[in-house]
N, C-alpha and C positions, 0 to 999 in steps of 0.2 A: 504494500500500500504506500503511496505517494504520500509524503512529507513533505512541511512546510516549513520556515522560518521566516524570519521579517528585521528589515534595514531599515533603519530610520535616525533621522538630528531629534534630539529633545532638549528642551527646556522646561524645571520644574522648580518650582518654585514652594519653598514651606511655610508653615504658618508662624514657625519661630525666630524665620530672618534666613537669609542666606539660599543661595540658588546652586543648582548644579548641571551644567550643559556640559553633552555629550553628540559625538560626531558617528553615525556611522554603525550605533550599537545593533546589538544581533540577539533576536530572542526565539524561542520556536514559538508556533503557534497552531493552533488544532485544523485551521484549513484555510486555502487559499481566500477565502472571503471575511477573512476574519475583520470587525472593525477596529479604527482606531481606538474607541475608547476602550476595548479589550487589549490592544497591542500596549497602552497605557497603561493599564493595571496589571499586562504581565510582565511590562517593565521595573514599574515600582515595588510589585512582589519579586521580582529577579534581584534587586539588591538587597532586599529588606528594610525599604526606607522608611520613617515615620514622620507622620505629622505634615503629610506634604498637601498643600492648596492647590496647584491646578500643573498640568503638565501639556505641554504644545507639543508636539508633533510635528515633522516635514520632512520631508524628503522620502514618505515612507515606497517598500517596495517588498512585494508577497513573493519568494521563491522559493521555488523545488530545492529541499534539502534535508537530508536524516536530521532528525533531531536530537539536540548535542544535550538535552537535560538541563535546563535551565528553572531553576528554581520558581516553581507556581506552575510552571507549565504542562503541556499535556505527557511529557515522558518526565517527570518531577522525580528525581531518587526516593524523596522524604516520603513520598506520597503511599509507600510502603508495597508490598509484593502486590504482585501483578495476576496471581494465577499461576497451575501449571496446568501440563497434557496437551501445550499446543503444537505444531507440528518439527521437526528435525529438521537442523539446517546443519549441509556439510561447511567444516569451515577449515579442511586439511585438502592440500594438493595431490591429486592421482601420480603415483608413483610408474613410472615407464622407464625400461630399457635407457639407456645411454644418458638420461636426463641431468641438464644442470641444475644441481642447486644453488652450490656458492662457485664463483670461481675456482680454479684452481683446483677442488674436489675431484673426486674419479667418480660416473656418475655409473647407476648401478648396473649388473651384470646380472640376467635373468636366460636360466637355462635348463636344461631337462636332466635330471637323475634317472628317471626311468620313463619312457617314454610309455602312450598308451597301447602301441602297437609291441614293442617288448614284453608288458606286462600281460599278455595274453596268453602266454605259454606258464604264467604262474597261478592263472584263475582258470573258472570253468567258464563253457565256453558264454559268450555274449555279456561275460563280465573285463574289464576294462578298468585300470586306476592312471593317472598320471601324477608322479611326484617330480619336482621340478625345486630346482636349485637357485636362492636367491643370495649375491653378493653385495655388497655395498658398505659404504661409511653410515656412522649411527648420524652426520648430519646429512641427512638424503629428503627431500621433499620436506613436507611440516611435522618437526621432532621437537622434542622436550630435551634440554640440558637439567640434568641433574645436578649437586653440588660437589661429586665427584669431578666433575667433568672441567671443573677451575682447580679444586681441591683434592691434594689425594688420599686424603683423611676422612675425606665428606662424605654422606651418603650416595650410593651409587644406584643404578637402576633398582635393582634388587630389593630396596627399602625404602622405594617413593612409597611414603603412604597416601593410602586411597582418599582419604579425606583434604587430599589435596590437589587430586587430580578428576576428582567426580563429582557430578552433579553440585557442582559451585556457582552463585549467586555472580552473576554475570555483571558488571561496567566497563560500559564500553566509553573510551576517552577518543572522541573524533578531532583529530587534528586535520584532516580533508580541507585544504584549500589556505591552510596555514603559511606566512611566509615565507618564516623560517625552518628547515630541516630540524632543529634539536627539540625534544620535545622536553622541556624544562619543567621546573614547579609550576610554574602557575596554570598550567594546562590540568597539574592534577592536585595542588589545591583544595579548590571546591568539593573534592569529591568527599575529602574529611574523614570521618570514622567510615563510609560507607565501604572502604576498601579491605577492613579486617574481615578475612577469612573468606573473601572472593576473590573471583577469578579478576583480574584488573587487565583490559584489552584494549591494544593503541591499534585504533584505526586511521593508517594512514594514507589508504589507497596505493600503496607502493605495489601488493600483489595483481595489479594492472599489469604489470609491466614484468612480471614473475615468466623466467623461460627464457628470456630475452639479454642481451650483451647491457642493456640501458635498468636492469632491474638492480644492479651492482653499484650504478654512478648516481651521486647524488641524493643517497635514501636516506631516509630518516632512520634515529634515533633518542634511545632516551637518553639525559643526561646525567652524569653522576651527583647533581645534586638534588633532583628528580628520584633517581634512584633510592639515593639515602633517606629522602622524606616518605618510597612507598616502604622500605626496609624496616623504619623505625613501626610504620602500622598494620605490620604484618599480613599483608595479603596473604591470599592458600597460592597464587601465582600469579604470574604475568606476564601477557603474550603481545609479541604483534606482528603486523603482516609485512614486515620487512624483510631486505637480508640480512640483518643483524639486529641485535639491541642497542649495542653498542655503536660509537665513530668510530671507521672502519681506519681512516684516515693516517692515526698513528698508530702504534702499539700498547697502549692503555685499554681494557677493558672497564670503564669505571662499573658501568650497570652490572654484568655477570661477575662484577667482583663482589660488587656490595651486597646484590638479590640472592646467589647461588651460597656467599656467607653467613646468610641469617637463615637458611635451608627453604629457600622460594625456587622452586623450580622456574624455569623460562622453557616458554615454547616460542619458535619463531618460527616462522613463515607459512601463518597464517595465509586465510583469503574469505570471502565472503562475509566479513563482520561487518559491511553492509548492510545487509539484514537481518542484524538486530538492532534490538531498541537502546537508549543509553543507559538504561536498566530494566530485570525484571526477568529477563533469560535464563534459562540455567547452561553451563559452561561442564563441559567434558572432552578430556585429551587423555587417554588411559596409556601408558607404554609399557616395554617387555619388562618381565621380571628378569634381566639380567644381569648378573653378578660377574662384575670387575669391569663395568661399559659405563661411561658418563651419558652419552645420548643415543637416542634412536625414536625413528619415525613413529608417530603417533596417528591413530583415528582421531581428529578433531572435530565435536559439533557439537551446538547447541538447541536446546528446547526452545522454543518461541512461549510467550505469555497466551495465553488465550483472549 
């Protein structure tokens, strides 16, 4: 379903003294016909303002856009769950033959162990198995990093626990049409206490361009002082649709330093978080129970709200 937001200059004025104009702000709103004086009151509920006497409007403009959660609004975090049982959305990339993920990676090798036409001479007849041989690096398509996988003390595949990779209360942080690449504090901020013990998911639209020479230049990132403010509120994890978490740029990982040391799994490269809401979803990435492996490819998808 099509989503809406709204641009608009305001001037607002209180009844204690004192005014506050702003250029350009951006709120959701529940549909393209929404009026101004609703765009006004989901303005003045978007900061939490008090005591305000009248608010002006111009410049306004209704467009197509997922909705980023804006306080009062129609995807409102506060506003509390949403529902479940609505429908599955995949949010992990099909894994094929030869495929890149990251640069430089060897992309995987998928082959036959025993063919169906071999196997014929070990069953009776009109029965048939094929088992087939699969190679690759644990970062191949959309994988989860463990804390092994920075650490070699850390827990490894083996002892992700479940309550941190299932059925997790879903926010989604859209940075979609942002200026800047890093995706800093104050993108996640606002989200507040909502982040303890959810899944926390940066929507950057980079998985457009996933497959491609152009999906490697120029992707976003979280920042390490971003990081250390989701680390200190313990998210159960945190993913997004790029090729990394990190600036690939230099050799610092600040994100998987800081997230993978407080035991938060990372999943990256995501795609279709799109289609979810900026809350209300439930979030699942489950991976191998393997011991002595930092990452590996993951089923990524979430439940939709009803």
């Amino acid at each position: 379903m099509t989503q809406y937001r709204a641009s608009f200059d305001a001037v607002i004025n209180f009844g204690n003294g004192g005014d506050l104009v702003v250029h350009g702000f951006r709120v959701d709103v529940p549909s393209p016909d929404v009026s101004e004086a609703e765009i006004a009151a989901l303005f003045v509920t978007s900061l939490g303002l008090l005591m305000t006497e009248n608010v002006e409007l111009g410049n306004v403009e209704i467009f197509a856009e997922p909705h980023k959660g804006t306080r009062g609004g129609p995807a409102d975090r506060s506003a509390g769950p949403l529902g479940a049982g609505g429908r599955l959305v995949e949010l992990s990339h099909v894994i094929r033959a030869g495929m890149v993920t990251y640069p430089g990676l060897p992309g995987p090798e998928i082959s036959s162990h025993l063919t169906r036409e071999a196997s014929r001479e070990h069953y009776a007849e009109g029965t048939e198995f094929a088992i087939d041989r699969l190679s690759l690096v644990g970062n191949t398509g959309t994988y989860l990093d463990s804390p092994y996988h920075r650490y070699p003390d850390g827990p490894d595949l083996s002892t992700i626990s479940l309550d941190r990779v299932v059925d997790l209360p879903a926010v989604v942080v859209r940075t979609t049409g942002a200026r800047g690449r890093g995706i800093d504090v104050g993108a996640v901020a606002a989200l507040g206490d909502d982040v303890r013990g959810a899944a926390v998911l940066l929507h950057t639209g980079d998985s457009a361009r996933f497959g491609t020479p152009e999906y490697a230049e120029d992707h976003h990132f979280l920042t390490g002082d971003a990081a250390a403010w989701l680390a200190e509120r313990g998210p159960a994890l945190v993913g997004i649709d790029a090729v990394n978490i990190d600036d690939t740029r230099g050799g610092d990982r600040p994100a998987h330093s800081l997230l993978l040391a407080a035991g938060i799994p990372v999943v990256e490269h995501l795609t279709g978080l799109d289609q979810l809401p900026p809350a209300g979803a439930r979030f699942t990435a489950v991976p191998l129970r393997v011991a002595g492996l930092g990452t590996v490819p993951v089923r990524a998808f979430a439940r939709l709200p009803v």
